[in-house]
Structures are given as C-alpha cells and as structure tokens.
N, C-alpha and C positions, 0 to 999 in steps of 0.2 A: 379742759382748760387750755390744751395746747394741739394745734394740729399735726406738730409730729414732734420726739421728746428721743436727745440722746438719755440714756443711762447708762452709770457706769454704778458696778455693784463691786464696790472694795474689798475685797477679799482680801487685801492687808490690812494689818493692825501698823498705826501710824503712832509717832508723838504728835503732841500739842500740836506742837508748831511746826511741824510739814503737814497736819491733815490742815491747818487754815491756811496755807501757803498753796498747795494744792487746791480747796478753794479760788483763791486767787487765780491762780494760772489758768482753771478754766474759764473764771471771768475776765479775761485776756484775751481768751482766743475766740468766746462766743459766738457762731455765725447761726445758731438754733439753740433753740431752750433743753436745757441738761438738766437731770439729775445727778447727785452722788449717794451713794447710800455706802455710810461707813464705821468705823467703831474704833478705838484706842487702844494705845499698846500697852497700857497701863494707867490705874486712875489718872484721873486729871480733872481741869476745872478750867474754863475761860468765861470772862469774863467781859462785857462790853464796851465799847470807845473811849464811851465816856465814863466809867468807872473809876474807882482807886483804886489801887497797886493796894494802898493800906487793910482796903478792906478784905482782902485776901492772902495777905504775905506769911500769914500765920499757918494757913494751909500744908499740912504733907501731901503735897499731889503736883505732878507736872501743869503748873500754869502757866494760862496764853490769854493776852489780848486779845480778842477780836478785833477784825474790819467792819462788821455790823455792831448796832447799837445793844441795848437789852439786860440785864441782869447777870446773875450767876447762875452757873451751870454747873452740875457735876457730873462726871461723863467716864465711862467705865461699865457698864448694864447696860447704858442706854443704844438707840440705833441714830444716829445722827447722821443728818442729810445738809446737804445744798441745792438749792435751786437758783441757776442761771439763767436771766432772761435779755438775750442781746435787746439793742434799743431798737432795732429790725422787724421785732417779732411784734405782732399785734397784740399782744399782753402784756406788754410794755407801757402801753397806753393808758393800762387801767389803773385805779388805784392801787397803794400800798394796801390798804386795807382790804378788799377787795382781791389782790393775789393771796394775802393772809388770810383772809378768809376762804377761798377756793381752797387752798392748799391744807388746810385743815379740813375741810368735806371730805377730799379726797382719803385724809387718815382717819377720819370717822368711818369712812364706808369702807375701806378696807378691814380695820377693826372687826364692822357689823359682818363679812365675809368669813372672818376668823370665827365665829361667834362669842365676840366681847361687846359689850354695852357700853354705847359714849356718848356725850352730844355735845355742840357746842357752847361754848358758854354765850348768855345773852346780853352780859353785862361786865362791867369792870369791878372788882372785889377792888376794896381798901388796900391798899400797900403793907404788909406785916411785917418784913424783912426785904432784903438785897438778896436774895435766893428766887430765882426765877418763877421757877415750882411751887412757892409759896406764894404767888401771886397770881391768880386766873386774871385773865384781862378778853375783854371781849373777843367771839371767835374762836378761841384758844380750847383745845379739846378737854373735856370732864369725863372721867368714867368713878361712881360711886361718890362723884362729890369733888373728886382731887382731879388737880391738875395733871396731864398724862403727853402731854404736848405743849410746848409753846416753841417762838419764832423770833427771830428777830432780821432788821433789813439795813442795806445799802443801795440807793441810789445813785445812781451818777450820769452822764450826758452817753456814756457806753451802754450801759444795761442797770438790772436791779440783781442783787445778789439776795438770795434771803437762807440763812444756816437757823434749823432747827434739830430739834431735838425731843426725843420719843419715849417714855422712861416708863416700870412698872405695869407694863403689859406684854402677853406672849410675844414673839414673831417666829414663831414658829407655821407652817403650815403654807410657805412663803410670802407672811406678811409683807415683808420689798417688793416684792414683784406686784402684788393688787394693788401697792399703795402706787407705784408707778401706772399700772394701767386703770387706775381710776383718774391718774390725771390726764393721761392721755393713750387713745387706743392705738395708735400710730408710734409705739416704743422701739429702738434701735439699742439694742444693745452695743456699748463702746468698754473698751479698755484701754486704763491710763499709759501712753506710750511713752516711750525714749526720754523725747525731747522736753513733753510735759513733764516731768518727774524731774529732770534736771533744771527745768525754768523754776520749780517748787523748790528745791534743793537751794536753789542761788535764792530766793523770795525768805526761805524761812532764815538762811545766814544772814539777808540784811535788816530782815524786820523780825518777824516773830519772835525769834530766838534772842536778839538783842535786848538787854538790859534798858535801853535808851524807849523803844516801841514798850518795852511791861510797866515800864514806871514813869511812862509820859506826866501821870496824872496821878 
C-alpha cells in the first residue's frame, strides 16, 4: 500500500483524549504515511463527529469524541491504530474506500499469518445499533461471522486520517508488526518524541478533553 511507512508501536497506555490528540499531532506533522499502534489506560469508548453526547453519556468509561466519523467503539482489549497519509503521498490519491479497503487486507493477512480465519466482508449488513461492532459494512474484517475490525476517516486538503480498531482476536505472535509490514515492506520504526507529546498534551486540553468538543452534538 505504501512505499515507505513510519511506525510507531505505543508501548504507553494513554487516556481517551491524549491517544486522539496524539493522533492529531501526527497528522500535523505528516511528511510520509505512519502508523500508530496503541491501547488505553483504562476502558473507554469514543465515539464519532457526528454522534451524540446522548447516546453515550450513560456510559462508565473514559469517553472521547473523535476527529474521524463512524460509530461507537469500546476500547480497553482492543489494539487500535492510526493511519496517517500526508496529501504528498500517492495514496492520498486514491479513494477512501479503497485505503479502507487495503488497510483491512493488510489485517486479514496478518490474522491468516497468526493462524486466525477472517475475510472481508462483501456487503453492508442492516444497521442494528450505534455500536460499531454491531455493524459490518463492506471491506470491514469478519472472523466466524462477527465483525473483528472496522475504521473510520478524515479527510482534509492536508492528508487523510483513518483510527481503527481490532477487537476479539489474538495479537500475540507479533500481530503489530505483520499488520505493519503487510502494509508496507519499507517500515521505519519511530518513537513519539518531546515535542510531539507536548503538541498532544496542549491538543487534548483544548479539544478532546473539553466539555465544549464531547457535547458538541
């Protein structure tokens, strides 16, 4: 999918709203397409743009807005990622659909390297709920039937952002690492420095964390 691919493997455990602030900051800096591969400091839940505050306010769990569109997420087991693609990059070019798509191949065939059984799904299932998981939508990874991945995106005149999320399946065996070089053989290992963490820090006190960004809507 990519000719050459930072990755960064978070080995902290984050809240809500510094891992999507962090997010952010590397889609800020983007000058080549990144991964993050990461996991929470404690349950949690985010939820997408265009969402309501309402339908989650009930929840005991650290909840966050996203900057990407998409459903409800529960997030605490799962392995959750970002994908950064500056506007630079010739993958920028292609459809949403189409990096959504690649980018689940890629978690398919790392899976099948693990020895786990998945495929994409070929079609869009009926809507049952506002829980992500309860909704396959085409592309979107299936193992035994259930949804086991899905994605959601931002575009904009800079890059495309896309934060997904991986749930009910091992990673053990270093599932992260084949899901990164199935997307690209040309991986650079990076870690989050200084100045990035503090641009995240100042991101998640003016938006995630504020009351004003969770209950927009």
């Amino acid at each position: 999918m990519f000719a050459a691919l930072d990755v960064y493997h978070d080995e902290s455990t984050r809240s809500a709203a510094l891992n999507m602030a962090i997010d952010e900051a590397l889609f800020e800096i983007a000058v080549v397409p990144s991964i993050r591969l990461y996991q929470w400091d404690h349950p949690a839940l985010s939820f997408g743009y265009f969402g309501n505050f309402e339908d989650v306010a009930n929840q005991n769990r650290d909840i966050v807005r996203r900057w990407t569109g998409g459903g409800i997420v529960f997030h605490g087991e799962d392995l959750t990622y970002s994908i950064v693609i500056p506007e630079s990059d010739a993958a920028f070019g292609e459809s949403s659909m189409s990096i959504y798509e690649k980018t689940h191949t890629a978690i398919r065939e790392a899976l099948t390297a693990n020895g786990q059984v998945s495929e994409l799904a070929t079609s869009t299932r009926p809507k049952i709920s506002d829980s992500c998981f309860a909704n396959p939508v085409r592309a979107d990874v299936l193992s035994n039937g259930h949804k086991v991945a899905g994605a959601a995106q931002r575009r904009t005149r800079r890059g495309l952002l896309q934060q997904g999320s991986i749930q009910s399946v091992s990673f053990g065996n270093g599932f992260a690492g084949l899901f990164a070089k199935a997307l690209c053989h040309d991986c650079r290992q990076k870690q989050l420095n200084t100045p990035l963490l503090a641009r995240a820090e100042a991101i998640a006190a003016q938006k995630y964390s504020t009351a004003t960004w969770l209950r927009r809507r």
